[in-house]
Residue frames relative to the residue before (quaternion, step in Angstrom):
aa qw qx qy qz dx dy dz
X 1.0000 0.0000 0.0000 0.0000 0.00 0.00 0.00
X 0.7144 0.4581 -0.3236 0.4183 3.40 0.71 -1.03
X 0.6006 0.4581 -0.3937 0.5239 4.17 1.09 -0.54
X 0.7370 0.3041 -0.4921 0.3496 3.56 0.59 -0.06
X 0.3240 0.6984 -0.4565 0.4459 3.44 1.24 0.23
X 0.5297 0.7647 -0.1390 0.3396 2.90 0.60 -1.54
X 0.7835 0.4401 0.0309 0.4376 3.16 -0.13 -2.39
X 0.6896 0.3884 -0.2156 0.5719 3.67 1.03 -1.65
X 0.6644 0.3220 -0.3971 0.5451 3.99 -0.04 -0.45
X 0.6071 0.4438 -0.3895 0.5318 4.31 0.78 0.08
X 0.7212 0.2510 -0.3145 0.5639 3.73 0.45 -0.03
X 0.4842 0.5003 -0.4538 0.5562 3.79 0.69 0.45
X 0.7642 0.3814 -0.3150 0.4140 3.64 0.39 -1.00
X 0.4147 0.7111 -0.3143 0.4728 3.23 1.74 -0.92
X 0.7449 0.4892 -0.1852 0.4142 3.24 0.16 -1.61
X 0.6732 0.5166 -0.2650 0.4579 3.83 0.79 -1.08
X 0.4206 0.7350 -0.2884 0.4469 3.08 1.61 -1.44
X 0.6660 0.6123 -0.1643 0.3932 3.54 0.61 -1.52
X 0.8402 0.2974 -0.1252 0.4358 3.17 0.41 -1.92
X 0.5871 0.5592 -0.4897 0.3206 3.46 1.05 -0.46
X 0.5720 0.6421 -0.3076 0.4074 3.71 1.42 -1.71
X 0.6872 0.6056 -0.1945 0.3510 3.44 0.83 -1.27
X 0.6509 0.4225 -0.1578 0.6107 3.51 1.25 -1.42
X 0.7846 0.5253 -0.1828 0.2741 3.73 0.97 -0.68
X 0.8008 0.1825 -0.0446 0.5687 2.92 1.92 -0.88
X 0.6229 0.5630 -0.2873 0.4609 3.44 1.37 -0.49
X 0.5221 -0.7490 0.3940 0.1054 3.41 -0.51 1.32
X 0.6815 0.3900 -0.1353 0.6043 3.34 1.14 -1.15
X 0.5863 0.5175 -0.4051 0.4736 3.72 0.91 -0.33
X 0.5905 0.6639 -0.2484 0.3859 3.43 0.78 -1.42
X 0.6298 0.4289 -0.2353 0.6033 3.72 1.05 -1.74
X 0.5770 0.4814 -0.5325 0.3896 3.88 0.21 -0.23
X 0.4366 0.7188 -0.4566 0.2903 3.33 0.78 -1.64
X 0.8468 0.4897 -0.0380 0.2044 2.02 -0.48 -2.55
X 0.5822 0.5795 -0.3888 0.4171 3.57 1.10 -1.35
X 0.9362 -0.0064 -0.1229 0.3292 3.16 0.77 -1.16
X 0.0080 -0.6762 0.5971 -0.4315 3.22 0.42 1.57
X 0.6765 0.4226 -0.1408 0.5864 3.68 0.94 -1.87
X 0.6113 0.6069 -0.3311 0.3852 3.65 0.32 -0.34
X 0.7191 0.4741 -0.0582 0.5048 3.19 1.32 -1.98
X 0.6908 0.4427 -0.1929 0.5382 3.53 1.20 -0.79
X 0.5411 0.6321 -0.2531 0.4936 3.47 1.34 -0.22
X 0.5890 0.7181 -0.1084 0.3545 2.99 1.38 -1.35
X 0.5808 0.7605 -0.1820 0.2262 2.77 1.17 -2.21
X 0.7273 0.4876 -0.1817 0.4475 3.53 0.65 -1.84
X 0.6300 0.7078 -0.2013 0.2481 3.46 0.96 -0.75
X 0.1738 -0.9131 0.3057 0.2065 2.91 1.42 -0.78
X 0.1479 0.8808 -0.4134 0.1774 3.60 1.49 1.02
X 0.7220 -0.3993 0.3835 0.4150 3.14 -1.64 1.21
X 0.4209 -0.4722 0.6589 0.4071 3.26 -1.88 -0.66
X 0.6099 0.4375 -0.4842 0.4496 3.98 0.88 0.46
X 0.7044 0.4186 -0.3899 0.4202 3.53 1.18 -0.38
X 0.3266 0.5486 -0.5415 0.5470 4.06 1.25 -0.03
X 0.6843 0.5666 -0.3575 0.2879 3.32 -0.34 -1.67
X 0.7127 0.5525 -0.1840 0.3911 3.47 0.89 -1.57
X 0.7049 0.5595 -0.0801 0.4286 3.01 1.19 -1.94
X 0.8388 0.2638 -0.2673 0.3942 3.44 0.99 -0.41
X 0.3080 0.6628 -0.4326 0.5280 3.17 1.89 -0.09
X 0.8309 0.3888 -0.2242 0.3288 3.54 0.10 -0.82
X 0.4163 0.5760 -0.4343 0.5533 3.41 1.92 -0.06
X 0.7399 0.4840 -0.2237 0.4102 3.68 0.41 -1.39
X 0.5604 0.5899 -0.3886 0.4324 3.62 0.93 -0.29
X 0.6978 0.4674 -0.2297 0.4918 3.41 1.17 -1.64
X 0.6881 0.3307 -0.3898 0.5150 3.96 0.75 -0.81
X 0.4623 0.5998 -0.4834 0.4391 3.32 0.63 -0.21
X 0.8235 0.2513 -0.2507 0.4426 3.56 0.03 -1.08
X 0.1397 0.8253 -0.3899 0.3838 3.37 1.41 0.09
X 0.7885 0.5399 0.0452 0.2910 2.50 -0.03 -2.39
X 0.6930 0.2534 -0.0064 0.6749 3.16 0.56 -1.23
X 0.5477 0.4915 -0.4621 0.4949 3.85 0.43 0.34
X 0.7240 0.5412 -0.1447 0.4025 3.57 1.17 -1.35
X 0.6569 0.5523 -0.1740 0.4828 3.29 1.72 -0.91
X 0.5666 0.5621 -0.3244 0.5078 3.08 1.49 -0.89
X 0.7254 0.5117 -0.2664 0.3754 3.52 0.60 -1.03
X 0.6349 0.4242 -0.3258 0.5575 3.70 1.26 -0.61
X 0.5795 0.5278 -0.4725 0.4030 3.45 0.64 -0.65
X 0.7151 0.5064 -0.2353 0.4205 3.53 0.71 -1.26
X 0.5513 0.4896 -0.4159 0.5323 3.89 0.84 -0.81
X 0.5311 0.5266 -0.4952 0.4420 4.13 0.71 -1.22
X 0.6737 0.6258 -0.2607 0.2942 3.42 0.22 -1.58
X 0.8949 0.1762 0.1820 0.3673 2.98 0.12 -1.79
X 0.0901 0.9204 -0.3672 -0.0998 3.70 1.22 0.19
X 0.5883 0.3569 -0.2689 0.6739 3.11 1.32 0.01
X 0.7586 -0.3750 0.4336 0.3097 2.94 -2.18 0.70
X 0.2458 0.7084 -0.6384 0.1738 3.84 -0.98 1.25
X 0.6398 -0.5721 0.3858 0.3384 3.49 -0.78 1.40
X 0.7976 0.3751 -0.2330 0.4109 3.53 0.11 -1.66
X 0.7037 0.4319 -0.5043 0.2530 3.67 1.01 0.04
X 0.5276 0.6755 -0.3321 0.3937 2.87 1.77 -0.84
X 0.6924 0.4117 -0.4608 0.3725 3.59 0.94 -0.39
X 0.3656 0.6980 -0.4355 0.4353 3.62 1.24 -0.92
X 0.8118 0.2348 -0.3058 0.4386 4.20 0.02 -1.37
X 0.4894 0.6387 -0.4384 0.4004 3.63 1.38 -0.68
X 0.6022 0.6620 -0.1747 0.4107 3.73 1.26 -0.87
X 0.3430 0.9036 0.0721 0.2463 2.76 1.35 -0.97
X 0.6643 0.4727 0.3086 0.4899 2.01 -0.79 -2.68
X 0.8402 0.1947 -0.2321 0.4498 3.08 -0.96 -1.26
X 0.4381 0.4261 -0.5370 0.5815 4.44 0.40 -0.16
X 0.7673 0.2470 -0.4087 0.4281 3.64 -0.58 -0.70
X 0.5234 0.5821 -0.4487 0.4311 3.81 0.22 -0.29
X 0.9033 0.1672 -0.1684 0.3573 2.93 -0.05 -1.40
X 0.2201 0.7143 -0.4448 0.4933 3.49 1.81 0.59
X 0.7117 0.5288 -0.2185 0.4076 3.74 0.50 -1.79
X 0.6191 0.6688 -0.2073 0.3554 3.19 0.99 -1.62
X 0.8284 0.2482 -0.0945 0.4933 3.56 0.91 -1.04
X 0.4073 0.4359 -0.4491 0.6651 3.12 1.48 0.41
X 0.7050 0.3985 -0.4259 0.4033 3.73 -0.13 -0.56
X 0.6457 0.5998 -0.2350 0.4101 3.52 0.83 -0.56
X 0.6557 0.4269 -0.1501 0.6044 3.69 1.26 -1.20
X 0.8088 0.2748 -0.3499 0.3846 3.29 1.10 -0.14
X 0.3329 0.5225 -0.5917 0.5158 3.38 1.61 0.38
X 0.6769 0.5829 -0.2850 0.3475 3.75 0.23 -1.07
X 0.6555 0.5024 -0.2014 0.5267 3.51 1.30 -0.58
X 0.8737 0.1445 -0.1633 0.4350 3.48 0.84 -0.87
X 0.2930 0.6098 -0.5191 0.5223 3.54 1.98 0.13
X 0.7329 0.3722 -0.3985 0.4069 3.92 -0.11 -0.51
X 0.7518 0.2348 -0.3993 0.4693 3.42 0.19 -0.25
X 0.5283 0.6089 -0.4274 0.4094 4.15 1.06 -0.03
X 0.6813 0.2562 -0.0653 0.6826 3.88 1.03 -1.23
């Protein structure tokens, strides 16, 4: 019992481990943040249900999420490939386009979120 204790409080720290590196050093993670930090503080004046928060920040966490796993993909692949190789460039092109179209519907639910309480 106590090593799986252990093992589970070790993949949590792991896991912070992640978000701190991520929020600290990744450039493109950082601009998510930030996007939505500005989103959340934007919010503020609005006065939104607790189903539109709910909405509004789910949809931050989706985009740094894919971030995340947009950002890993890409370092894994530079490890891989340090030089210029078609199949990696499509792999981040692959990406990419997940986080896009991640942004897209977040950008949309939140026009949809704050167009109603603007009009």
């Amino acid at each position: 019992m106590k090593s799986f204790l252990k093992r589970s409080i070790a993949k949590f720290q792991y896991a912070f481990q992640g978000l701190r590196h991520g929020l600290g050093k990744d450039r493109s993670i950082q601009t998510q943040a930030m996007i939505g930090a500005v989103v959340i503080i934007g919010c503020i004046p609005f006065s939104l249900y607790i189903y539109e928060w709910i909405l509004i920040l789910s949809m931050i966490l989706l985009v740094l999420a894919a971030e995340f796993l947009n950002s890993a993909i890409e370092t894994l692949c530079d490890k891989l490939y340090p030089e210029y190789h078609p199949e990696a460039k499509k792999i981040k092109d692959y990406a990419a386009a997940a986080v896009l179209l991640i942004s897209m519907i977040a950008a949309v639910i939140g026009i949809y979120v704050i167009g109603g309480k603007l009009f």
